[in-house]
N, C-alpha and C positions, 0 to 999 in steps of 0.2 A: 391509491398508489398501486405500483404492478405487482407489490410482496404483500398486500392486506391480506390479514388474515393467516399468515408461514409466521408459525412458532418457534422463536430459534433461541436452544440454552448453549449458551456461550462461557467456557469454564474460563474463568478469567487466568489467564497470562500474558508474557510479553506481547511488544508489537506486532507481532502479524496478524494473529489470531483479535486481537479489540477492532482491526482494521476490517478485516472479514468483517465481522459483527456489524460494525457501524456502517460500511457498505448496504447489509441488507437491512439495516434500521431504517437507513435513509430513501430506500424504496421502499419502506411501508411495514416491514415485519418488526415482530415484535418482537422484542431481543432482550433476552434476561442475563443477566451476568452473573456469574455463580461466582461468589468472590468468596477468600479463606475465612475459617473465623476457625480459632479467632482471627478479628481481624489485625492488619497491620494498622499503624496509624492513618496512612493518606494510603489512597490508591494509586497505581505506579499507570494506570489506561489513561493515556489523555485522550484515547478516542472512545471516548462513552457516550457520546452524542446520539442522542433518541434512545439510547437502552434505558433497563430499570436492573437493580441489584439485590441479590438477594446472598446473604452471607451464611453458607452452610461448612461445619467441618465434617470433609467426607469421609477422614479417617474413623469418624468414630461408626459402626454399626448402622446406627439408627441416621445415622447422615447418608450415607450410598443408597439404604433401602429409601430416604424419601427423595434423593437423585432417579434412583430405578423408577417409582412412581411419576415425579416431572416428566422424564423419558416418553412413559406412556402416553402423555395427552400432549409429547411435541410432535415437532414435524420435522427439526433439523437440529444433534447436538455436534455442539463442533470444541475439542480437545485438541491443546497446542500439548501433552505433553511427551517425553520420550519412547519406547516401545516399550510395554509391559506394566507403565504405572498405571492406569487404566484397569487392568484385567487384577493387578496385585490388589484391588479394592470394589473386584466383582463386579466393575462396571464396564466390563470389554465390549465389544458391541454382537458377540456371539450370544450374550447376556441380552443385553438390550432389545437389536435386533429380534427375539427368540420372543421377548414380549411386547415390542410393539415393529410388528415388520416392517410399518412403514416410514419407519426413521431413517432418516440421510443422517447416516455418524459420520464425521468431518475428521479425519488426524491429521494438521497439520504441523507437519517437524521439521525438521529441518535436513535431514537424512534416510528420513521415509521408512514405513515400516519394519523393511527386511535392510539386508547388505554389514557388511564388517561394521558400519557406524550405525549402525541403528542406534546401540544405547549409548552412542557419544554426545555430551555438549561440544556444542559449539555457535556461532555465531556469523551473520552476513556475511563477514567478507570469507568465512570459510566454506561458507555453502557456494560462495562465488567461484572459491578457486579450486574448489571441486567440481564444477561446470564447465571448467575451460576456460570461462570469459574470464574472468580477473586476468588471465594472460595474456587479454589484447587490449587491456588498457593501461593508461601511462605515457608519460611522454617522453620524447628521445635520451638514451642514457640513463633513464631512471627508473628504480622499480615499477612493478604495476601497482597501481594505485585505485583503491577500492573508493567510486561516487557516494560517499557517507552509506547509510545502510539502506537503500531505497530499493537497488533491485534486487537481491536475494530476499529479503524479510518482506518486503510491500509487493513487487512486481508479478515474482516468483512463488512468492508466499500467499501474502492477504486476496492480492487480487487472483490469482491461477484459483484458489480454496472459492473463491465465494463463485468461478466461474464453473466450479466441479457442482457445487451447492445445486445452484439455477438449472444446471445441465440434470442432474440426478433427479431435482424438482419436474421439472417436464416430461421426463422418460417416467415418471410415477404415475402421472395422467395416465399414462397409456397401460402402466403393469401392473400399478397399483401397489406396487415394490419400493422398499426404502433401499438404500445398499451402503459400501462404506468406503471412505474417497478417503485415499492415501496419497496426501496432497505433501511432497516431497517438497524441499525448497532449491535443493541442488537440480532437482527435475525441471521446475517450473523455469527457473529463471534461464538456464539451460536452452527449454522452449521457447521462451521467452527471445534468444537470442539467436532461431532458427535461422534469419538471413545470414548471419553469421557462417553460421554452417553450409547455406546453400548457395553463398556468393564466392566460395575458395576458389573457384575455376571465372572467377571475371577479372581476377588481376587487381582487387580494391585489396590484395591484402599482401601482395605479395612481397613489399618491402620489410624491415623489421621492425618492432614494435615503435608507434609514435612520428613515422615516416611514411604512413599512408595520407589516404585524401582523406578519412573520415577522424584518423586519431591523434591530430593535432598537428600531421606531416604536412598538410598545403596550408598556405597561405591564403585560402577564400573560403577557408571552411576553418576557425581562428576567434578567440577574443583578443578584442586591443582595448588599453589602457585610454583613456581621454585627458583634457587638459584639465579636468576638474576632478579624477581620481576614480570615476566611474569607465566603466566598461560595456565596449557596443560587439553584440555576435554577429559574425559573418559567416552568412551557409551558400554562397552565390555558385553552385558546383556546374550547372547547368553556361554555357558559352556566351547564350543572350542573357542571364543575370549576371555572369562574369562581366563584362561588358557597361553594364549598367552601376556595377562595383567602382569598376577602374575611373569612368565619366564623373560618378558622385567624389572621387576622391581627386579628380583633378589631373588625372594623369591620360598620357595619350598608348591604348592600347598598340599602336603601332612602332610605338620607341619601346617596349616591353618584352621580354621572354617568353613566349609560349604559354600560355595556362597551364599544359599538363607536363612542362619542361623541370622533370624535380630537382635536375642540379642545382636549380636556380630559386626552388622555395624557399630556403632558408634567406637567399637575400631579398628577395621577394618579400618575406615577414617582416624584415629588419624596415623595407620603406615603407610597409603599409604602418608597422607600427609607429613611424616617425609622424607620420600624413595623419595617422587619428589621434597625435599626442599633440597636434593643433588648435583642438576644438573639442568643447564642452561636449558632453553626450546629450545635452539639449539641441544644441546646432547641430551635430550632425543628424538627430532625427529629425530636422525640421530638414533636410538637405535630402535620407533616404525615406522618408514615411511618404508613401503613393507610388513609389520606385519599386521596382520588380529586383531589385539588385540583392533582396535578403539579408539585409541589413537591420538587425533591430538591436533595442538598448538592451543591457541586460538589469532588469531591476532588483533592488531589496526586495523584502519581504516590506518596509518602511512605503514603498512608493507603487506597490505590484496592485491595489486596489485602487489607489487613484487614477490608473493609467487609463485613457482615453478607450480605449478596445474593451479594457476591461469592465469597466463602469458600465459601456453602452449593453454588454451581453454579463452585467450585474454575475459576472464571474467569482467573485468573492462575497461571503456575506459575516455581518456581524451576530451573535450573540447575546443574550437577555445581559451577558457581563461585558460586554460592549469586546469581547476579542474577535480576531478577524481569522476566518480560515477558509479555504475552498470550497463553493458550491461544488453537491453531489454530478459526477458528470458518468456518460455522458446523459445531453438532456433527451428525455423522450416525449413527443409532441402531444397525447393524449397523457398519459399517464404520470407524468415529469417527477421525481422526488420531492420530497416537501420537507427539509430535514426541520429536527427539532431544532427551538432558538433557546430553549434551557439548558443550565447549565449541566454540567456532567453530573449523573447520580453521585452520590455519597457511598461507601459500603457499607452494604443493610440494610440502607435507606427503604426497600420496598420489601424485607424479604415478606411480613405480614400480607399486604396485598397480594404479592404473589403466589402463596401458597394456600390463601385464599381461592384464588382465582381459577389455581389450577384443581381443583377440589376437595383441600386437608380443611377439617373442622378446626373449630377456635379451641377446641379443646386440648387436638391434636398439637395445635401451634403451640397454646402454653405447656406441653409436657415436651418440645425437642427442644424449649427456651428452659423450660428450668434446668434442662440435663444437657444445657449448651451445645446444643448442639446445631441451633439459628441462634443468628445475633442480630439486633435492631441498632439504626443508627444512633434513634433515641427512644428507646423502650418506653412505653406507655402502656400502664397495665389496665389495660381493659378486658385482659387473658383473665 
């Protein structure tokens, strides 16, 4: 895979940061999770796919000095935590860095190293609405409404962090230099939403919020309800898919309003919503599937594996515990991701192996286990 062989310690915290991680597991690196111990009971990552865990508490001494040592034989440590906790336990990457240069240290926060919030909690839709964007979404008359926590913490976060990663990765080839990526979430998703920002002068936004073409304001770019309780998307934004909309639904473009007539979207929604509360969201895709009109169903999580597109490009895949969740994307034709079909590590489960691995003696292992300072899932004293 295209990451064999990229050593990545991964300190375990929330969502963004296991998402980084299991990204570059599932291209091929190896990726250890540095979980608390003690530990909690269950682990809070459901994205632990292809990692291994190793349960150290760093508070104590002898815990940061054998973080300092992993350090040295990695290649990428990546820290979701606030500004200064890090450095308050001598493991800031001035430290690190200083002993092994060629470390990519990852801080991924949520409000980035420096600025009045650095040492604030906070959360997705605050990192949203510290971007700007939370304030163009929502639909007419109603607050803005934050898309669960996908693109502050995932878009902006996990995926911007593992893009700084690959990116710092490659510039090392050439300097042979580690550096350290202050992967901001307020930043990313921000970026993330650069059309945004470079489309104010095309008139897609000029109405107020929820009364544009793309934020719920027209009528061909819309979900409708079906006669079976399911829901089909409409994105027909283009004249000739307009076109192809209006035909599949029965109607004659020529007795009609204008496409881009907005007086008239709102009654416009009201008949389309009548016309698709006719017909099951099976018939109507038997009616738009081959049609250019942009029309598609919108499925559960219950039916999004089965679906015909999906099956044929095996877009989902199952698990050794039979659950379903997305193939790694995107695919790459020589080197393609291979993720693991095991289930998620345990915490501690490998700290032995892996400090093994990384070069501490068994001897070593049995005196930071008797002074707790690793923890095994299920200790087996052969220390």
């Amino acid at each position: 895979m295209a990451l064999s062989g990229v050593r990545v310690l991964e300190l375990a915290g929330l969502a963004p940061a296991p998402l980084c991680g299991m990204i570059l597991a599932d291209f091929g690196a190896s990726v250890v999770r540095v979980d608390r111990a003690p530990r909690s009971a269950v682990s809070t990552d459901v994205q632990g796919r292809g990692k291994r865990s190793l349960a150290l508490d760093l508070k104590q001494p002898p815990g940061a000095a054998a973080l300092r040592r992993l350090s040295c034989a990695a290649d990428v440590l990546i820290e979701p935590f606030r500004h200064g906790v890090m450095e308050k336990l001598g493991l800031g990457p001035d430290v690190l860095l200083q002993e092994n240069p060629r470390l990519i240290y990852a801080r991924l926060t949520g409000f980035g190293q420096t600025g009045k919030y650095a040492k604030s909690a906070g959360h997705d839709i605050n990192y949203l609405a510290l971007s700007g964007v939370l304030s163009k979404m929502g639909r007419k008359d109603e607050n803005p409404y934050a898309p669960l926590n996908l693109l502050a913490d995932f878009a902006g976060g996990g995926v911007i962090c593992a893009l700084g990663i690959i990116t710092a990765l490659y510039e090392r080839t050439k300097s042979g230099k580690g550096q350290v990526i202050d992967a901001s979430m307020v930043e990313g998703v921000a970026y993330i939403s650069s059309f945004l920002w470079k489309s104010q002068n095309l008139g897609l936004w000029n109405r107020p919020r929820g009364e544009n073409m793309l934020d719920s304001g027209a009528p061909f770019y819309e979900t409708y309800k079906t006669s079976d309780g399911k829901f089909m998307a409409v994105g027909a934004i283009e004249p000739q898919f307009y076109e192809q909309l209006i035909k599949g639904l029965g109607l004659d473009s020529d007795k009609l309003p204008s496409q881009l007539s907005f007086s008239d979207w709102p009654k416009m929604k009201k008949k389309f919503a009548s016309i698709f509360a006719q017909k099951t969201q099976a018939e109507w895709c038997n009616i738009f599937d081959g049609t250019d009109a942009c029309v598609t169903p919108v499925l559960s999580f219950d039916d999004v594996a089965s679906h015909q597109h999906n099956k044929q490009r095996r877009s989902f895949m199952r698990n050794d515990e039979e659950e379903i969740s997305p193939r790694p994307a995107p695919l790459l034709s020589r080197t393609p991701a291979v993720p693991s079909c095991k289930r998620d590590p345990f915490i501690g489960e490998h700290t032995e192996e892996v400090l093994l691995e990384y070069g501490f003696t068994k001897q070593e292992i049995a005196k930071l286990y008797s002074d707790k300072v690793i923890e095994f899932r299920n200790p087996k004293s052969n220390l």
